[in-house]
C-alpha positions in Angstrom: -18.7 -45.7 -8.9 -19.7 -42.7 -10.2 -21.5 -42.0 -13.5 -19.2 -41.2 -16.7 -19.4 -38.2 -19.1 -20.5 -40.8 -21.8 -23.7 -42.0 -19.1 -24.4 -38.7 -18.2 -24.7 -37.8 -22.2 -26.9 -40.6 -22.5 -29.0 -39.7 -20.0 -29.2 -35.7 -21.3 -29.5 -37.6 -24.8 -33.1 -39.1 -23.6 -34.3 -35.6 -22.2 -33.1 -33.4 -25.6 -35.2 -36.1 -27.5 -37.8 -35.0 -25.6 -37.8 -31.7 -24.7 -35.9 -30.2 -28.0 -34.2 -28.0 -25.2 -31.0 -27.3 -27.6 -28.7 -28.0 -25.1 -24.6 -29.1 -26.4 -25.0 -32.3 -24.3 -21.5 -33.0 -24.5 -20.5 -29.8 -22.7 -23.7 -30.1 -20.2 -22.7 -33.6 -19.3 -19.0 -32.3 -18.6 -19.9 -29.8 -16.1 -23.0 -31.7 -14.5 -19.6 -34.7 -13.8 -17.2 -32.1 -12.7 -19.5 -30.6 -10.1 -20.7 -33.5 -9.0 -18.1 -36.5 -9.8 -20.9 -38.3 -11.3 -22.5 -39.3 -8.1 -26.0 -40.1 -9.5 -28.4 -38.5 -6.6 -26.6 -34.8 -7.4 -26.8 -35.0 -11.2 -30.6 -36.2 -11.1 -30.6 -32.8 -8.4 -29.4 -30.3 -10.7 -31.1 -31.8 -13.8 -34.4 -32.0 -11.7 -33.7 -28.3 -10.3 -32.8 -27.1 -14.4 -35.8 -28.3 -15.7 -38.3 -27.1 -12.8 -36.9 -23.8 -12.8 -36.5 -23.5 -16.6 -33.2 -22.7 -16.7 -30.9 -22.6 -19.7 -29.0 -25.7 -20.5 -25.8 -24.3 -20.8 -23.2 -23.2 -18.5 -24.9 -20.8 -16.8 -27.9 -22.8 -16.1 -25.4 -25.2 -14.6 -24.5 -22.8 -12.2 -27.3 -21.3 -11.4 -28.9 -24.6 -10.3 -25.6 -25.6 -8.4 -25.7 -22.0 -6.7 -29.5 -22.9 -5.9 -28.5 -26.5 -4.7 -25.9 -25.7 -2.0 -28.8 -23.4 -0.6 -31.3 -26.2 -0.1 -31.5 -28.9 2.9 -31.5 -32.7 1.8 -30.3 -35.8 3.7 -27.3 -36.1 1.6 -25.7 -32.9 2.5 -27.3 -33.4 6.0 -25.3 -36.9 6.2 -22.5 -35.1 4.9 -22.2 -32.4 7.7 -23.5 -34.3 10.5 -20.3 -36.7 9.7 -18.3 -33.3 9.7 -19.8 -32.3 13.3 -20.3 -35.5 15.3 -16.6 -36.8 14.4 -14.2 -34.6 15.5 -10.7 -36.5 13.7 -12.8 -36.5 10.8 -13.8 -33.0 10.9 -9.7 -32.5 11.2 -8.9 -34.2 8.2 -11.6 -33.0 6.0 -10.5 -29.1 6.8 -6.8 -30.1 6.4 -7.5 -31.2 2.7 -10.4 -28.7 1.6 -8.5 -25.3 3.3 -4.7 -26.3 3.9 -4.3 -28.0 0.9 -2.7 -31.2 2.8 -1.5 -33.9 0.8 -2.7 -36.8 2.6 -1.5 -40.4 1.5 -4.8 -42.1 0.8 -4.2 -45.4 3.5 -7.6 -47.4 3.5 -6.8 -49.3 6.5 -6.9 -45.4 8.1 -10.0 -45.7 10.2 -10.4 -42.0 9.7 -10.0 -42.4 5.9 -11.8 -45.4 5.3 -15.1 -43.6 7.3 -15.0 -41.1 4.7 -15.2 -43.5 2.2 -17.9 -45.8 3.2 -19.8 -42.5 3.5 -18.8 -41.6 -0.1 -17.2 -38.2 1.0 -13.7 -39.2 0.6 -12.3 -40.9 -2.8 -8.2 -41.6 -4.1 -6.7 -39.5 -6.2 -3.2 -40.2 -7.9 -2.6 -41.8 -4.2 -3.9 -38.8 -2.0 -6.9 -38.2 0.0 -9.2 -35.8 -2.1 -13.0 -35.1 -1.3 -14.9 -37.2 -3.5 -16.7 -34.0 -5.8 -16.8 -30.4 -5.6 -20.5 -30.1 -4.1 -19.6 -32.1 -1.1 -16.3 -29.9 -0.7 -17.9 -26.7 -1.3 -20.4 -27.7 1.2 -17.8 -29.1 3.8 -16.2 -25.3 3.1 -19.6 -23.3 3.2 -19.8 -24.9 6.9 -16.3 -24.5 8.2 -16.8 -20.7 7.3 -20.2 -20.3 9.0 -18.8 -21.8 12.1 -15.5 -20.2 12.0 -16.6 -17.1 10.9 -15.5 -14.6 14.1 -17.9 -11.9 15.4 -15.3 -8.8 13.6 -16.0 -10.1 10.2 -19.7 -10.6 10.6 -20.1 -7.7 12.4 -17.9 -5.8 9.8 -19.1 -3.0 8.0 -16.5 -4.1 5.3 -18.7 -7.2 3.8 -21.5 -5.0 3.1 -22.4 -6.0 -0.4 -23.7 -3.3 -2.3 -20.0 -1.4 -2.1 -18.8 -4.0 -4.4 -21.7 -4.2 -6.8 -22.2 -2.1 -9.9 -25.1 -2.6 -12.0 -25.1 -6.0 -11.4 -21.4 -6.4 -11.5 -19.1 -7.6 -8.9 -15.8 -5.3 -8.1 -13.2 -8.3 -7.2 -10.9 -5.9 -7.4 -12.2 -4.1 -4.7 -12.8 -6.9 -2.8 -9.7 -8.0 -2.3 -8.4 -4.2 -1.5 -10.9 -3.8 0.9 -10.2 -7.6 2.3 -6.5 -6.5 2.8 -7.7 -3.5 4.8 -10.2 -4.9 6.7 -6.9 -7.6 7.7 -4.8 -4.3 8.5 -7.6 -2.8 10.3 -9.3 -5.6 12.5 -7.8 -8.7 12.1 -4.7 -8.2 14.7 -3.7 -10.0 17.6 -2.5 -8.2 21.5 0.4 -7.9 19.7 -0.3 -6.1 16.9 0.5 -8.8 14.4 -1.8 -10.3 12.2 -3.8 -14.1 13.3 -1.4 -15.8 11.0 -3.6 -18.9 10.5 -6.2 -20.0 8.5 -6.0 -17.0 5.5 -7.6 -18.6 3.4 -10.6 -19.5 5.7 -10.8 -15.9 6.6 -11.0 -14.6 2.9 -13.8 -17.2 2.3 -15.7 -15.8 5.5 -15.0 -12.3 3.9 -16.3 -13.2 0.6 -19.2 -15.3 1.2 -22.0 -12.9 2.9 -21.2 -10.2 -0.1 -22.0 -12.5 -2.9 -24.8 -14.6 -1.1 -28.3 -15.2 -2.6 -26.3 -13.8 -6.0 -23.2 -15.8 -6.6 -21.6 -18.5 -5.3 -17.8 -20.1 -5.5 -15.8 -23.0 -5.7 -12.2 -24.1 -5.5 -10.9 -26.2 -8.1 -9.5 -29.2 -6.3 -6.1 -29.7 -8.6 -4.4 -26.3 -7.8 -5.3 -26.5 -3.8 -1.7 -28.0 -2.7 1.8 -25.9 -2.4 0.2 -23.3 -0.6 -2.0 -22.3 -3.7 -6.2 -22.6 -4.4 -7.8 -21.5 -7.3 -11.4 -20.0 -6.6 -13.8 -20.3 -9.0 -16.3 -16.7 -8.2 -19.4 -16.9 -9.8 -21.6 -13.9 -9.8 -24.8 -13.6 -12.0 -22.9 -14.2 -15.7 -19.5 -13.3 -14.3 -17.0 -15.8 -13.5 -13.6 -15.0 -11.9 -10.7 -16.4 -10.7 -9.0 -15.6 -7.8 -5.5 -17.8 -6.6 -5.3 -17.5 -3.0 -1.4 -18.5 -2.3 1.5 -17.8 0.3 4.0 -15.3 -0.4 7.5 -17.5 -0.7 9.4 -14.4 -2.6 10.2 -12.6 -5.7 11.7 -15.3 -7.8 8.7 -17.6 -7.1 6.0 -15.1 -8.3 6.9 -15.6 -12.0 5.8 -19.4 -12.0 2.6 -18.1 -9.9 1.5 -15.6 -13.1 2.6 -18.4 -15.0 -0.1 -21.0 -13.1 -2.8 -18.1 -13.1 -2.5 -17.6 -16.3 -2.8 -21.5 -17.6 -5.7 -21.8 -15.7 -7.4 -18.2 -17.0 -6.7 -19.6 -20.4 -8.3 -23.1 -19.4 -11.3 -22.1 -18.4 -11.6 -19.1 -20.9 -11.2 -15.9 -18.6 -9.5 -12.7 -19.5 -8.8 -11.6 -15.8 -7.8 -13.2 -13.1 -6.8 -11.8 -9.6 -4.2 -13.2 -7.3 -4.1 -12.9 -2.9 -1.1 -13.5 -1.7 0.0 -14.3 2.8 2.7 -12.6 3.5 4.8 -13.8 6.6 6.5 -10.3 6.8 6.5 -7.0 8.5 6.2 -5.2 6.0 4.2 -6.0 2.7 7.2 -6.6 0.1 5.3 -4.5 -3.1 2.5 -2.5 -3.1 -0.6 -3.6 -4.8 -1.0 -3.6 -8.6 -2.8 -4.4 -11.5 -0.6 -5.5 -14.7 -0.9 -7.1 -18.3 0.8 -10.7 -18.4 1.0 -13.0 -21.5 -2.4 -11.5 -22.7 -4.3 -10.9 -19.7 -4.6 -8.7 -16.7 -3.5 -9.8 -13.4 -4.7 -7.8 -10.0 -2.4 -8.7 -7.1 -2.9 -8.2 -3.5 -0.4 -9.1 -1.2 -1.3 -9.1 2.7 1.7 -8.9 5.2 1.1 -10.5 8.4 3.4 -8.3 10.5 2.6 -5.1 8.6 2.6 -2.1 10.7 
């Protein structure tokens, strides 16, 4: 079982009466459980790593020492990958739930299932099979796009960082235009039609090498089923939001601003951006950037078939 908000406050509780850091310990021990579903060795991690480093105990902190985390080698994440490389059904699984958003009925009597669990990767939640917090699946993620990633997107001059960086400021906007280009321009089968799997993968491979050593991401685990994932973008004190869905049609997009937009208002973000697959020959609007219930909305939509 993994530790509570309340246990992780206590904890912080001790540390504040020592240390007079100032920290809302409420709010620290809210993130420190969300990243990590209170699994004890990860919060003692990113305390230990705050505290060394002398970052600020606030949000930022948090993520700065999460960003620094996933970049370090320890035999938990080393368990945790080895798992995902030496069993190849399990390997399955875990990319169906953490990139295809599959709901999978959480069976422990699964073999497959109930090895993920005894490993303490895998949990239930509300009856599905969900990675058990959102290091491990940001990790399990981080590796299916280094081994996935195909020699025209690392070789790309597209994902060369400092054409999306500003003084210190990261152009998601641009991103995501130049993404759907680099789709358009490289990304095509014999046929001429785009490789229709995997999107999502391929935007993550896109994405990763220009924010590395600055930023760092991860998806929020209740909006990754129907075709939809919210990304979380971090980028030195930026934070974006970026839906990554499948196109299913005009009279679906309104609920889709509407589901941005709950979520931009959730986690207190004025802008969010929106990539949508496109099974089409033709993209069905061009790209825009509008004003919705308070707050701006980029879209990109990417046909598969566009000529």
């Amino acid at each position: 079982m993994g530790l509570s908000v309340e246990e992780i406050e206590s904890m912080l509780q001790e540390y504040e009466d020592d240390t007079h850091a100032g920290m809302n310990m409420r709010q620290m021990a809210q993130g420190l459980r969300e990243y990590t579903g209170g699994y004890p060795f990860l919060v003692s991690c990113l305390c230990k790593l705050m505290d060394e480093k002398g970052l600020r105990w606030d949000k930022g902190g948090l993520h700065t020492a999460v960003k620094e985390l996933l970049r370090t080698n320890n035999t938990l994440f080393d368990d945790v990958i080895k798992n995902i490389r030496n069993h190849q059904e399990f390997s399955d699984l875990a990319e169906q739930i953490v990139l295809q958003g599959a709901q999978v009925a959480f069976e422990i009597r699964n073999p497959i299932i109930q090895q993920g669990v005894m490993y303490g990767i895998l949990k239930e939640q509300d009856g599905k099979t969900a990675v058990s917090n959102v290091l491990f699946e940001t990790l399990i993620i981080n590796y299916f796009v280094s081994v996935r990633s195909t020699y025209a997107l690392t070789s790309s001059k597209y994902v060369e960082s400092s054409q999306y960086v500003q003084n210190g400021m990261l152009d998601m906007e641009l991103v995501l235009r130049r993404f759907s280009t680099f789709m358009k321009a490289e990304y095509r089968d014999k046929d001429g039609t785009f490789i229709e799997n995997h999107g999502r993968l391929l935007f993550l491979s896109f994405l990763r090498p220009i924010i590395n050593g600055t930023g760092h991401y991860a998806v929020e685990p209740q909006t990754r089923k129907n075709n939809r994932m919210d990304l979380q973008v971090f980028y030195g004190n930026q934070e974006m939001i970026v839906e990554l869905k499948a196109w299913h049609g005009e009279k679906y997009e309104q609920s889709g601003y509407d589901q941005l937009v709950r979520y931009l208002e959730a986690r207190g973000v004025e802008k969010g951006y929106m990539l949508s697959f496109c099974d089409n020959r033709e993209t069905p609007r061009e790209d825009r950037t509008f004003q919705y219930q308070g707050h701006e909305i980029c879209e990109v939509i990417i046909a598969y078939r566009d000529a």
